[in-house]
N, C-alpha and C positions, 0 to 999 in steps of 0.2 A: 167296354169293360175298363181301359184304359181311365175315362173320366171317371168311374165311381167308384175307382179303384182311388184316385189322387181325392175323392171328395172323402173320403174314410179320414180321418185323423189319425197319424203313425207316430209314433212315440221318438223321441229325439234322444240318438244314442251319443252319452256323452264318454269323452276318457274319463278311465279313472284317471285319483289324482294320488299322488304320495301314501303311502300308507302310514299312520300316525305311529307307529313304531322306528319309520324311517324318516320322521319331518326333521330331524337336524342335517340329514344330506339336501337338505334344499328342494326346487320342486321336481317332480317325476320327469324324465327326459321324453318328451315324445316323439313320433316317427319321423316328422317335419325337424324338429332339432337336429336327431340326429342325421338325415340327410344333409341338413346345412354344415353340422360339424363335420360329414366324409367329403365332400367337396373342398373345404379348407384344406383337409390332410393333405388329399389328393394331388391339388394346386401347388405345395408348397413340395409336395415330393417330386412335381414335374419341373418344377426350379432348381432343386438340388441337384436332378439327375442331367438338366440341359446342364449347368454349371459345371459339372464332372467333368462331362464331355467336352467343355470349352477347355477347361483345361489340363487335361488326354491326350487334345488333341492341337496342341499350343505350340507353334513354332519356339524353340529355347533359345535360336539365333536372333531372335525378333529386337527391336527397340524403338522406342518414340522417346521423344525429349521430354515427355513429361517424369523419364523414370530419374532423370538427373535431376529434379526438381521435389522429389518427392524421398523419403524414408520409411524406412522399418521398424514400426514399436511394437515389442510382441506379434509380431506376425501380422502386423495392420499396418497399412499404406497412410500415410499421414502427408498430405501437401503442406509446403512449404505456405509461411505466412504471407498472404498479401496486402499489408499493412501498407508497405514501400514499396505498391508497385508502380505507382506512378509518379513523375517527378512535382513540385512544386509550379512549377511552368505549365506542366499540363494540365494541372488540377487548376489554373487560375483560367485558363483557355475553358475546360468543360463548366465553372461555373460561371464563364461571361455568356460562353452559348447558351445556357439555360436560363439567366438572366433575359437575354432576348427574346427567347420563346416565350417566356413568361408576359412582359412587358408587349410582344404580340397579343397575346391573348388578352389584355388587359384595352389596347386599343380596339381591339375584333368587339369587346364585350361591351365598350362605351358608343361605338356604336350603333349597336344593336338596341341600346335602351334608348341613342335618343331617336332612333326609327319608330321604335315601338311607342314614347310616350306621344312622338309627334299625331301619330295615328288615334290612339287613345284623345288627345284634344281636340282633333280637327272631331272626333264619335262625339265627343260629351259638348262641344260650343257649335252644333246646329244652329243655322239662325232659324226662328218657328216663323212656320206659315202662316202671310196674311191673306183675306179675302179682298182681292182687287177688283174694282167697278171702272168701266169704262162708262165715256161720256161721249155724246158727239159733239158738244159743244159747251163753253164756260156757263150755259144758263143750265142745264142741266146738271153741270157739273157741282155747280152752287146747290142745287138743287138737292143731289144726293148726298153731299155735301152735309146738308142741316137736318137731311135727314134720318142719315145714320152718323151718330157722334162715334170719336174715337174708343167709346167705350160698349158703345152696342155693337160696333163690326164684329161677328161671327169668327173666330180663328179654326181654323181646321187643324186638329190633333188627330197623331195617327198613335194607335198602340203598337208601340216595340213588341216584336215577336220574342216567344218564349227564347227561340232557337239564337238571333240576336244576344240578347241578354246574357245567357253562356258563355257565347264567345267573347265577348266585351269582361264577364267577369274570368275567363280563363288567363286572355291577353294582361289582367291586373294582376294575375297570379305568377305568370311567367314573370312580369316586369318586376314584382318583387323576389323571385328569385334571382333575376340575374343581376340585381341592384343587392343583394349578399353575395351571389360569387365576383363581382366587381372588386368588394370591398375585403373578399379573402383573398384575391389574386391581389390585390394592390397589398395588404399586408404580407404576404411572403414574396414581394419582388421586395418590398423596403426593408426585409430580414435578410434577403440574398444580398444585398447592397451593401448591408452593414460590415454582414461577415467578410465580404470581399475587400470592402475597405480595412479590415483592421487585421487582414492575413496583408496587407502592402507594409514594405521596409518603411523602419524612418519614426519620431516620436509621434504619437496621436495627441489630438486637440479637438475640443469641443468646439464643434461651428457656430458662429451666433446664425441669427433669425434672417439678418439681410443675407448672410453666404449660403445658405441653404439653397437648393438646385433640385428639387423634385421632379423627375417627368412624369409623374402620376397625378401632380397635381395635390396633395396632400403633405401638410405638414408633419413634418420628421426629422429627426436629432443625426446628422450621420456623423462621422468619424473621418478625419483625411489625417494622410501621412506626410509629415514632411520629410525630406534628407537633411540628413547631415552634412554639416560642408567640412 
């Protein structure tokens, strides 16, 4: 009964929708909505009430040193600014250390590509296969010699597999990505470089072409500071 009961064709109940009297309230709320909006309520009214309780039940004797750090605006906790919180000295120290990390990643990444292109050459300058005839002696050898010319000797080609071919073209895909992240790591080590050079005391000066000192290998304009005597 089951099957020709589901073979019968049953009619697809649908919601109604807005009533055309009421379509400037927008669309009709259905059951699904509004369970998603009681949930919301719900959730937010179980935050207000843990909140209550937190502070009910709030030590008054209590203190952390962030309460001397901070104020009172209209009843709002407002942290003090950290513009100044570090000194001059430190902020020169965190941007050489990241400097170096940088400039890590930048020798890790030149690596990497000349592993990879080395690979990629030794794949593509296969020497091709010749067919080679042994002789037992130079009358023979003469022999086979005249009678296969360098241009009728048979070469044996193999067809590269599909599966090959993939990996050859994926390994070209890698190489050119990391031959752009090379070339963005090396321009924001020589952006970090500048800035560091022109936060140092002392007048600045344009370097010529011979004083220039790259360790990335690339040409670039830097800044140095001299003192004052």
């Amino acid at each position: 009964m089951s099957s020709l009961r589901n073979a019968i064709p049953s009619r697809a109940h649908k919601e109604r929708s807005q009533p055309s009297a009421r379509k400037k309230f927008g669309l009709l709320e259905k059951h699904k909505d509004y369970v998603q909006r009681a949930k919301a309520f719900h959730r937010k009214e179980d935050t207000l009430r843990k909140l209550k309780e937190k502070a009910a039940n709030r030590n008054e004797d209590e203190f952390y040193f962030k309460m001397s750090r901070t104020k009172t605006v209209d009843g709002v906790h407002r942290p003090e600014s950290e513009a100044n919180k570090y000194s001059q000295e430190e902020l020169m120290l965190m941007k050489t250390q990241d400097m170096g990390y940088i400039l890590q990643k930048v020798q890790s990444e030149r690596k990497k590509i000349d592993r990879l292109t080395a690979s990629l050459h030794s794949i593509d300058n296969q020497p091709a296969n010749k067919h080679v005839f042994f002789a037992e002696d130079r009358e023979e050898a003469k022999e086979l010699q005249s009678r296969y010319s360098k241009s009728e000797i048979p070469r044996t080609t193999y067809k590269i597999p599909a599966v090959i071919k993939r990996k050859t073209a994926g390994s070209y895909k890698e190489l050119e990505a990391r031959k752009n992240r090379l070339s963005q790591l090396e321009k924001i080590y020589m952006d970090m470089a500048m800035k560091k050079e022109l936060q140092k005391n002392g007048r600045k000066r344009k370097l010529t072409e011979d004083e220039i000192v790259c360790p990335t290998n690339q040409p670039v304009y830097k800044w140095r500071a001299e003192r004052k005597r």
